[in-house]
N, C-alpha and C positions, 0 to 999 in steps of 0.2 A: 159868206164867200160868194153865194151866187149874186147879190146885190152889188158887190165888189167888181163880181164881173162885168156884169151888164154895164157900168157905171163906165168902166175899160175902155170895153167894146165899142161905146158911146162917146166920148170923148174926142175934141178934135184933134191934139195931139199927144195922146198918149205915151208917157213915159215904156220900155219894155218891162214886160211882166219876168219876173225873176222866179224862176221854175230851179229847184234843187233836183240834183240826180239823186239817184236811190242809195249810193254809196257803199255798195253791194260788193265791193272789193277794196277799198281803202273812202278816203276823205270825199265828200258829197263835192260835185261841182257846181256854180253860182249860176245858170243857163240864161241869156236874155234874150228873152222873146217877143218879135215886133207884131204889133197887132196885127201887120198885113198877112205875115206868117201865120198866125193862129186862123186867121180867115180862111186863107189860102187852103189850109189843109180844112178846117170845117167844110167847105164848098165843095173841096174834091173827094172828099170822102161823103157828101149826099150823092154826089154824081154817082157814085161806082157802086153805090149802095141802093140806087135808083127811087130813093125817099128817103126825108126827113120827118122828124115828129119828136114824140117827149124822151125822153133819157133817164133812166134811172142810174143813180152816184151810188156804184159799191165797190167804189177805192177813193183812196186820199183823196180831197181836190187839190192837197198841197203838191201830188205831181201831176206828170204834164198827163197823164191817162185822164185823171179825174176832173184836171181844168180841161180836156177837150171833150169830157163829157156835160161837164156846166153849159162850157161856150156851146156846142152843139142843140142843145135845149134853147138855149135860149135865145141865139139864131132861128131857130124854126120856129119861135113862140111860146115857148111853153117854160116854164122854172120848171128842172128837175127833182125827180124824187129820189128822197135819200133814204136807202134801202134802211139804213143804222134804226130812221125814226120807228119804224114801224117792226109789230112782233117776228115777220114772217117775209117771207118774199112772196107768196101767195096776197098778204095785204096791202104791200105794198106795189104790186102789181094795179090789186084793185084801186088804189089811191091815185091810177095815171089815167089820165081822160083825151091824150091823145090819140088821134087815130092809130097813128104807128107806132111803136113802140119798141127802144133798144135798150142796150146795155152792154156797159166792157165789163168786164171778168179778167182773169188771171187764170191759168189750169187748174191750179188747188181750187179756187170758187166753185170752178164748172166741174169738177170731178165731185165734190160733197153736194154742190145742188139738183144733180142726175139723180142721187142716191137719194132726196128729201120732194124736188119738187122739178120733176122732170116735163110735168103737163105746163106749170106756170110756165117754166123756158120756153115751152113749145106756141106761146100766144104772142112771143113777142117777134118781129120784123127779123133780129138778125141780134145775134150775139158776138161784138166783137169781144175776139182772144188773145191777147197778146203778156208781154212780161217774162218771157220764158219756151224753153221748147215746147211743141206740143207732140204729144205722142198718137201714131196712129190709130192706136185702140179708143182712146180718149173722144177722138173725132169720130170715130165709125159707133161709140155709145150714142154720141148727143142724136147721130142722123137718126139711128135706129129709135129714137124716141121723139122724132120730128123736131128737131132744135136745129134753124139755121145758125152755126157756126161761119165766120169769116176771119183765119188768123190774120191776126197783122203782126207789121214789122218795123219798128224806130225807136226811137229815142226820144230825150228830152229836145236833142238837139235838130232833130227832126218835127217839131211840133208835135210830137205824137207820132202814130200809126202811120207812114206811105206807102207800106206796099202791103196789098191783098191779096192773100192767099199766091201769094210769091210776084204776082203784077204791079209795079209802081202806079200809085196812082196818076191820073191826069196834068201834065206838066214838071213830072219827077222822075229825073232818069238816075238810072243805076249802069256802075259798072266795076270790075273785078280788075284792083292794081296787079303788078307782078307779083307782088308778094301774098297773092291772094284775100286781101281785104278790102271788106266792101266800102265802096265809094258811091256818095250821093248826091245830088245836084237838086237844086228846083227854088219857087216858090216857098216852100214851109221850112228854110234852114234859118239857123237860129244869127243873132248878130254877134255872138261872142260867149265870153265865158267872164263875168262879173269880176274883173279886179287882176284879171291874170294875163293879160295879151301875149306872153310867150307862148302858152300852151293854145292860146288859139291862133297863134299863128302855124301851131302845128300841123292844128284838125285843120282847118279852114285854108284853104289850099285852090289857090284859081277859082272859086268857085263849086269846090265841090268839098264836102263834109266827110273827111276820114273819120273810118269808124272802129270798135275795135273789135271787130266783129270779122272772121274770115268766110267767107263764101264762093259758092260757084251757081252759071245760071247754065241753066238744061237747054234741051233742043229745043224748049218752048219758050225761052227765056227767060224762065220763072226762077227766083231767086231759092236758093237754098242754104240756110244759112247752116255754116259748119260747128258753131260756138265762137267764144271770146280766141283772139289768136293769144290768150295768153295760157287759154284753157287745155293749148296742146303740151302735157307733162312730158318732158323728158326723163324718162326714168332708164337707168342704166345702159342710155347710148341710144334708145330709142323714141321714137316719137308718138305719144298717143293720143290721142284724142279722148278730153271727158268725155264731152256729151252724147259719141257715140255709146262707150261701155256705159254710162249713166242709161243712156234707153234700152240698152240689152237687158239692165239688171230688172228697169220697169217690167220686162215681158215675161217674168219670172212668175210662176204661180203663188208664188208663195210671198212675194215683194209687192205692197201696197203703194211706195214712192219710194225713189231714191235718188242720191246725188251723191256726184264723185270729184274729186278734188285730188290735188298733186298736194305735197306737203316737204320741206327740205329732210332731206334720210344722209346719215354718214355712207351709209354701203350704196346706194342708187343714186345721190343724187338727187331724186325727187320719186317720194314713194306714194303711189295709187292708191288711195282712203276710199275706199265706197263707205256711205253711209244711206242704212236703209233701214224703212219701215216696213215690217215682217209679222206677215197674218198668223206665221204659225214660230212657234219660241225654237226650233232648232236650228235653225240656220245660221249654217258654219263658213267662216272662210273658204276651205275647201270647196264646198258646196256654189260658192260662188265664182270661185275661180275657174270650176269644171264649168258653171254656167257657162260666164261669158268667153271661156277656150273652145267652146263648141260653135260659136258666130263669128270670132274674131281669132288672131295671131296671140296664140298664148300670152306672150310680152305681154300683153294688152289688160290682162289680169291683176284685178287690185291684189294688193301685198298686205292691206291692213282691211279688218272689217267693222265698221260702227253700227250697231243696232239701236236704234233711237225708235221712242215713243212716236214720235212727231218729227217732221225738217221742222228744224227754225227759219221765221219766215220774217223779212220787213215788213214794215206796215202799210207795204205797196205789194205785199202779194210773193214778194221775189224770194229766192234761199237767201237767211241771211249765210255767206260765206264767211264772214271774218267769225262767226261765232263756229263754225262746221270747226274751221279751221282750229280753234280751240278746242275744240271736244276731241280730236286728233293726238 
Protein backbone atom coordinates (compact mmCIF):
# COMPACT_ATOMS: atom_id res chain seq x y z
CA UNK A 1 0.00 0.00 0.00
CA UNK A 2 2.59 2.52 1.02
CA UNK A 3 4.55 1.88 -2.43
CA UNK A 4 0.91 2.37 -4.01
CA UNK A 5 0.91 5.63 -2.56
CA UNK A 6 3.98 7.23 -3.00
CA UNK A 7 3.53 6.02 -6.79
CA UNK A 8 -0.12 8.31 -6.33
CA UNK A 9 1.28 11.00 -4.88
CA UNK A 10 3.91 11.10 -7.60
CA UNK A 11 2.10 10.82 -10.67
CA UNK A 12 1.38 13.69 -13.09
CA UNK A 13 -2.24 13.10 -13.35
CA UNK A 14 -3.60 10.90 -11.07
CA UNK A 15 -6.63 9.08 -11.33
CA UNK A 16 -8.82 9.88 -7.54
CA UNK A 17 -8.08 7.41 -5.02
CA UNK A 18 -11.26 5.55 -3.93
CA UNK A 19 -11.52 5.60 -0.11
CA UNK A 20 -14.63 3.31 1.14
CA UNK A 21 -16.66 4.60 4.35
CA UNK A 22 -16.62 2.51 7.36
CA UNK A 23 -20.42 1.47 6.72
CA UNK A 24 -20.97 1.70 10.31
CA UNK A 25 -24.72 2.29 9.80
CA UNK A 26 -25.98 0.54 6.39
CA UNK A 27 -23.85 0.05 2.74
CA UNK A 28 -20.01 1.42 2.63
CA UNK A 29 -19.98 4.59 0.27
CA UNK A 30 -17.36 4.63 -2.87
CA UNK A 31 -15.39 8.40 -1.76
CA UNK A 32 -13.23 10.01 -4.53
CA UNK A 33 -10.47 11.64 -3.60
CA UNK A 34 -8.35 14.08 -5.67
CA UNK A 35 -4.68 14.23 -4.79
CA UNK A 36 -4.85 17.98 -4.47
CA UNK A 37 -7.18 17.20 -1.59
CA UNK A 38 -5.16 14.53 0.20
CA UNK A 39 -2.29 17.12 -0.10
CA UNK A 40 -4.25 19.89 1.07
CA UNK A 41 -5.18 18.38 4.26
CA UNK A 42 -1.41 16.64 4.68
CA UNK A 43 -0.05 20.26 4.63
CA UNK A 44 -2.58 21.81 6.84
CA UNK A 45 -2.45 19.32 9.33
CA UNK A 46 1.71 19.73 9.66
CA UNK A 47 0.82 23.39 9.95
CA UNK A 48 -1.35 23.19 13.14
CA UNK A 49 0.65 20.32 14.29
CA UNK A 50 3.76 22.74 13.99
CA UNK A 51 6.00 19.49 12.63
CA UNK A 52 6.10 16.66 10.48
CA UNK A 53 8.05 13.45 10.72
CA UNK A 54 7.54 9.50 10.51
CA UNK A 55 4.04 7.92 11.18
CA UNK A 56 3.23 4.90 12.66
CA UNK A 57 -0.12 2.83 10.71
CA UNK A 58 -2.34 1.35 13.50
CA UNK A 59 -5.60 1.43 11.31
CA UNK A 60 -6.63 0.18 8.06
CA UNK A 61 -4.69 2.04 5.26
CA UNK A 62 -7.97 0.93 3.31
CA UNK A 63 -9.54 4.06 4.98
CA UNK A 64 -9.07 7.59 4.73
CA UNK A 65 -7.44 7.59 8.57
CA UNK A 66 -4.72 5.08 7.63
CA UNK A 67 -4.21 6.56 3.93
CA UNK A 68 -3.57 10.00 5.55
CA UNK A 69 -1.38 8.33 7.73
CA UNK A 70 0.78 6.60 4.87
CA UNK A 71 0.56 9.84 2.69
CA UNK A 72 1.65 11.92 5.76
CA UNK A 73 5.07 9.72 6.16
CA UNK A 74 5.69 9.82 3.21
CA UNK A 75 5.33 13.45 2.44
CA UNK A 76 7.72 14.21 5.25
CA UNK A 77 10.13 11.50 4.00
CA UNK A 78 9.89 8.80 5.80
CA UNK A 79 7.75 5.15 4.99
CA UNK A 80 5.62 4.49 7.76
CA UNK A 81 5.64 1.82 10.36
CA UNK A 82 3.13 -0.55 10.77
CA UNK A 83 2.44 -1.17 14.35
CA UNK A 84 0.63 -4.90 12.95
CA UNK A 85 4.67 -5.90 11.94
CA UNK A 86 6.03 -5.71 14.99
CA UNK A 87 5.39 -7.67 18.75
CA UNK A 88 4.66 -4.53 20.63
CA UNK A 89 4.12 -0.84 20.30
CA UNK A 90 7.16 -0.28 22.46
CA UNK A 91 9.05 -2.04 19.31
CA UNK A 92 7.64 -0.65 17.16
CA UNK A 93 8.18 2.53 18.29
CA UNK A 94 11.85 1.68 18.46
CA UNK A 95 11.77 0.57 14.73
CA UNK A 96 10.95 4.63 13.90
CA UNK A 97 14.10 6.70 13.16
CA UNK A 98 12.47 9.97 12.66
CA UNK A 99 12.94 12.79 14.59
CA UNK A 100 9.24 13.37 15.24
CA UNK A 101 7.05 11.08 15.74
CA UNK A 102 2.96 10.51 15.39
CA UNK A 103 0.26 8.42 15.23
CA UNK A 104 -3.72 8.13 14.76
CA UNK A 105 -5.67 5.91 17.15
CA UNK A 106 -9.32 5.44 17.56
CA UNK A 107 -10.51 5.76 21.66
CA UNK A 108 -10.57 1.96 22.04
CA UNK A 109 -6.69 2.03 20.90
CA UNK A 110 -5.77 4.76 23.30
CA UNK A 111 -7.80 3.71 26.30
CA UNK A 112 -6.10 -0.34 26.20
CA UNK A 113 -2.60 1.39 25.26
CA UNK A 114 -2.72 3.87 28.57
CA UNK A 115 -3.42 0.63 30.28
CA UNK A 116 -0.02 -1.39 28.54
CA UNK A 117 2.22 1.25 27.26
CA UNK A 118 1.47 4.59 28.41
CA UNK A 119 5.47 5.82 28.57
CA UNK A 120 5.90 4.68 24.72
CA UNK A 121 2.72 7.20 23.90
CA UNK A 122 4.40 9.59 25.81
CA UNK A 123 7.79 9.77 23.32
CA UNK A 124 5.80 10.52 20.45
CA UNK A 125 5.11 14.32 18.99
CA UNK A 126 1.28 14.05 19.17
CA UNK A 127 -1.32 11.44 19.05
CA UNK A 128 -4.07 12.03 16.78
CA UNK A 129 -7.75 10.85 18.07
CA UNK A 130 -10.32 10.53 16.06
CA UNK A 131 -13.42 7.84 14.73
CA UNK A 132 -15.78 8.33 17.53
CA UNK A 133 -16.56 10.42 20.58
CA UNK A 134 -14.10 11.03 22.93
CA UNK A 135 -14.73 11.25 26.59
CA UNK A 136 -13.31 13.58 29.13
CA UNK A 137 -11.82 11.21 31.50
CA UNK A 138 -10.16 9.52 28.53
CA UNK A 139 -8.38 12.76 27.56
CA UNK A 140 -7.43 13.98 31.28
CA UNK A 141 -5.76 9.86 31.46
CA UNK A 142 -3.57 10.40 28.41
CA UNK A 143 -2.42 14.20 29.91
CA UNK A 144 -1.89 12.74 33.26
CA UNK A 145 0.58 10.35 31.69
CA UNK A 146 2.20 12.90 29.36
CA UNK A 147 0.48 11.94 26.04
CA UNK A 148 -0.05 14.86 23.65
CA UNK A 149 -3.54 14.05 22.55
CA UNK A 150 -5.12 16.24 19.42
CA UNK A 151 -8.93 14.97 18.71
CA UNK A 152 -9.85 15.52 15.31
CA UNK A 153 -12.89 15.64 13.30
CA UNK A 154 -13.97 14.40 9.39
CA UNK A 155 -14.61 11.98 7.33
CA UNK A 156 -13.71 10.16 4.31
CA UNK A 157 -15.32 12.93 2.59
CA UNK A 158 -13.23 15.29 4.24
CA UNK A 159 -9.79 13.76 3.54
CA UNK A 160 -9.56 12.83 6.73
CA UNK A 161 -9.27 14.86 10.09
CA UNK A 162 -9.99 19.05 9.55
CA UNK A 163 -10.80 20.15 12.51
CA UNK A 164 -8.50 20.09 15.82
CA UNK A 165 -9.47 19.81 18.93
CA UNK A 166 -12.81 21.72 17.62
CA UNK A 167 -10.61 24.48 15.26
CA UNK A 168 -10.90 23.85 11.32
CA UNK A 169 -7.74 23.60 10.09
CA UNK A 170 -6.08 26.29 7.88
CA UNK A 171 -8.38 27.18 4.74
CA UNK A 172 -11.52 24.95 6.11
CA UNK A 173 -14.37 26.72 7.35
CA UNK A 174 -17.27 25.35 9.08
CA UNK A 175 -20.71 26.21 9.71
CA UNK A 176 -24.10 25.18 11.44
CA UNK A 177 -27.26 24.88 8.87
CA UNK A 178 -30.77 25.61 10.38
CA UNK A 179 -31.24 22.33 10.92
CA UNK A 180 -28.42 22.07 12.99
CA UNK A 181 -25.97 20.05 10.92
CA UNK A 182 -22.61 20.51 10.29
CA UNK A 183 -21.46 22.00 7.20
CA UNK A 184 -17.85 22.11 5.61
CA UNK A 185 -16.13 23.89 3.08
CA UNK A 186 -12.36 24.11 1.96
CA UNK A 187 -9.49 22.65 0.16
CA UNK A 188 -9.65 18.76 1.35
CA UNK A 189 -13.47 17.96 0.14
CA UNK A 190 -13.84 15.10 -1.69
CA UNK A 191 -15.06 15.05 -5.70
CA UNK A 192 -17.98 12.80 -5.25
CA UNK A 193 -19.23 9.71 -4.33
CA UNK A 194 -18.08 6.60 -6.98
CA UNK A 195 -21.12 5.67 -9.30
CA UNK A 196 -23.93 7.60 -7.41
CA UNK A 197 -24.16 11.51 -8.42
CA UNK A 198 -27.82 11.78 -6.95
CA UNK A 199 -26.53 11.35 -3.39
CA UNK A 200 -23.76 13.63 -4.05
CA UNK A 201 -25.70 15.94 -5.38
CA UNK A 202 -27.08 15.98 -2.09
CA UNK A 203 -24.01 16.32 0.22
CA UNK A 204 -22.11 18.56 -2.12
CA UNK A 205 -24.09 21.57 -1.97
CA UNK A 206 -22.53 25.16 -3.35
CA UNK A 207 -19.53 24.17 -2.19
CA UNK A 208 -19.85 23.00 0.94
CA UNK A 209 -19.92 19.15 2.31
CA UNK A 210 -23.29 18.18 4.28
CA UNK A 211 -22.58 16.04 6.92
CA UNK A 212 -24.48 13.83 8.93
CA UNK A 213 -23.25 14.85 11.89
CA UNK A 214 -25.28 17.58 14.02
CA UNK A 215 -23.42 20.28 15.92
CA UNK A 216 -23.08 23.70 17.54
CA UNK A 217 -19.84 26.09 17.93
CA UNK A 218 -19.27 27.92 21.28
CA UNK A 219 -18.13 31.33 22.12
CA UNK A 220 -14.86 30.35 21.03
CA UNK A 221 -15.87 28.91 17.90
CA UNK A 222 -14.86 25.50 18.42
CA UNK A 223 -16.95 22.99 16.96
CA UNK A 224 -18.92 20.58 19.13
CA UNK A 225 -20.04 17.77 17.66
CA UNK A 226 -23.59 16.62 19.03
CA UNK A 227 -23.60 12.85 17.31
CA UNK A 228 -25.06 11.53 13.93
CA UNK A 229 -28.62 13.56 13.34
CA UNK A 230 -29.94 10.25 12.92
CA UNK A 231 -28.54 9.20 16.32
CA UNK A 232 -31.26 11.64 17.99
CA UNK A 233 -34.10 8.34 19.12
CA UNK A 234 -37.33 9.30 19.27
CA UNK A 235 -38.81 7.36 21.66
CA UNK A 236 -42.38 7.76 22.94
CA UNK A 237 -42.85 11.65 21.57
CA UNK A 238 -39.56 12.46 22.81
CA UNK A 239 -36.40 13.34 21.60
CA UNK A 240 -32.95 11.98 22.79
CA UNK A 241 -29.91 12.17 22.20
CA UNK A 242 -27.48 8.74 22.03
CA UNK A 243 -24.39 9.95 22.42
CA UNK A 244 -25.16 12.14 25.20
CA UNK A 245 -26.72 9.10 27.55
CA UNK A 246 -23.82 6.73 25.75
CA UNK A 247 -21.12 9.28 27.81
CA UNK A 248 -23.18 9.32 31.01
CA UNK A 249 -23.37 5.58 31.11
CA UNK A 250 -19.09 5.83 30.42
CA UNK A 251 -18.96 7.77 33.80
CA UNK A 252 -20.47 4.91 35.55
CA UNK A 253 -18.02 3.11 38.04
CA UNK A 254 -18.88 0.17 37.33
CA UNK A 255 -19.09 0.56 33.05
CA UNK A 256 -15.91 -0.12 31.22
CA UNK A 257 -17.40 1.21 27.59
CA UNK A 258 -20.73 1.70 26.25
CA UNK A 259 -22.85 2.55 23.41
CA UNK A 260 -26.55 3.28 22.97
CA UNK A 261 -28.70 3.00 20.02
CA UNK A 262 -32.63 3.47 19.37
CA UNK A 263 -34.04 0.29 17.98
CA UNK A 264 -37.98 0.23 16.26
CA UNK A 265 -40.36 -0.85 19.70
CA UNK A 266 -44.36 -1.53 19.06
CA UNK A 267 -45.12 0.68 22.43
CA UNK A 268 -42.31 3.69 21.88
CA UNK A 269 -41.70 3.84 18.85
CA UNK A 270 -37.99 3.68 19.02
CA UNK A 271 -36.79 2.09 22.34
CA UNK A 272 -33.18 3.14 24.06
CA UNK A 273 -30.73 -0.15 24.09
CA UNK A 274 -27.69 0.68 26.03
CA UNK A 275 -25.17 -1.67 25.57
CA UNK A 276 -22.32 -2.05 27.99
CA UNK A 277 -19.17 -3.47 29.26
CA UNK A 278 -19.46 -3.92 33.00
CA UNK A 279 -16.32 -4.35 35.56
CA UNK A 280 -18.60 -5.88 37.90
CA UNK A 281 -21.54 -8.90 36.87
CA UNK A 282 -24.62 -6.97 38.69
CA UNK A 283 -25.68 -4.49 36.77
CA UNK A 284 -29.15 -4.06 36.20
CA UNK A 285 -31.41 -2.05 34.06
CA UNK A 286 -32.63 -0.27 37.00
CA UNK A 287 -29.38 0.40 37.97
CA UNK A 288 -28.86 2.13 34.96
CA UNK A 289 -31.73 3.99 34.51
CA UNK A 290 -31.38 5.62 38.11
CA UNK A 291 -27.83 6.27 36.61
CA UNK A 292 -28.44 8.18 33.72
CA UNK A 293 -32.09 9.94 35.64
CA UNK A 294 -29.75 11.48 37.90
CA UNK A 295 -27.80 13.73 34.85
CA UNK A 296 -30.51 13.85 32.46
CA UNK A 297 -34.55 14.16 31.99
CA UNK A 298 -35.65 10.59 33.05
CA UNK A 299 -37.27 10.03 29.30
CA UNK A 300 -33.70 10.04 28.48
CA UNK A 301 -33.28 6.39 30.09
CA UNK A 302 -32.56 3.37 28.20
CA UNK A 303 -35.81 0.88 28.33
CA UNK A 304 -33.56 -2.26 27.37
CA UNK A 305 -30.13 -3.18 28.72
CA UNK A 306 -27.20 -5.37 26.91
CA UNK A 307 -24.19 -6.45 28.82
CA UNK A 308 -21.69 -7.48 26.26
CA UNK A 309 -18.15 -8.94 26.88
CA UNK A 310 -16.70 -6.42 24.44
CA UNK A 311 -18.47 -3.46 21.75
CA UNK A 312 -18.20 -4.99 18.34
CA UNK A 313 -15.95 -2.99 16.61
CA UNK A 314 -14.97 -2.37 12.55
CA UNK A 315 -11.86 -2.99 11.39
CA UNK A 316 -11.40 0.91 11.61
CA UNK A 317 -11.87 1.22 15.22
CA UNK A 318 -15.69 2.25 15.04
CA UNK A 319 -18.90 0.35 16.97
CA UNK A 320 -19.87 -1.77 14.64
CA UNK A 321 -23.92 -0.60 14.89
CA UNK A 322 -25.69 -2.91 12.49
CA UNK A 323 -24.22 -5.92 14.63
CA UNK A 324 -25.28 -3.73 18.26
CA UNK A 325 -28.36 -3.51 16.46
CA UNK A 326 -28.75 -7.26 16.11
CA UNK A 327 -27.68 -8.40 19.44
CA UNK A 328 -31.05 -5.99 20.50
Amino acid sequence: MGFAVARWLSAVDPEPWVVETSGSTGRPKRVLLPRRSVLASVEASARRLGASGQWLLALPESYVAGLQVVCRSLVAGHDPVRLDDHPSLAAAAEAMTGEHRFVSLVPTQLHRLLETDAEVLAGFHTVLLGGGPIDRALRERAAGAGVHVVATYGSAETAGGCVYDGLPLDGVALAIGADGRVRISGPTLFAGYDGDPDLTAEVLVDGWFLTSDAGRLDEDGRLQVLGRLDDVVVSGGVNVPAPAVAARLREHPSVASAEVLGVPDEEWGNRLVAFVVSTEGDLTLDAVRAWVGEAHPRSWAPRQLVVLDEIPLLPNGKPDRLTLRGLA
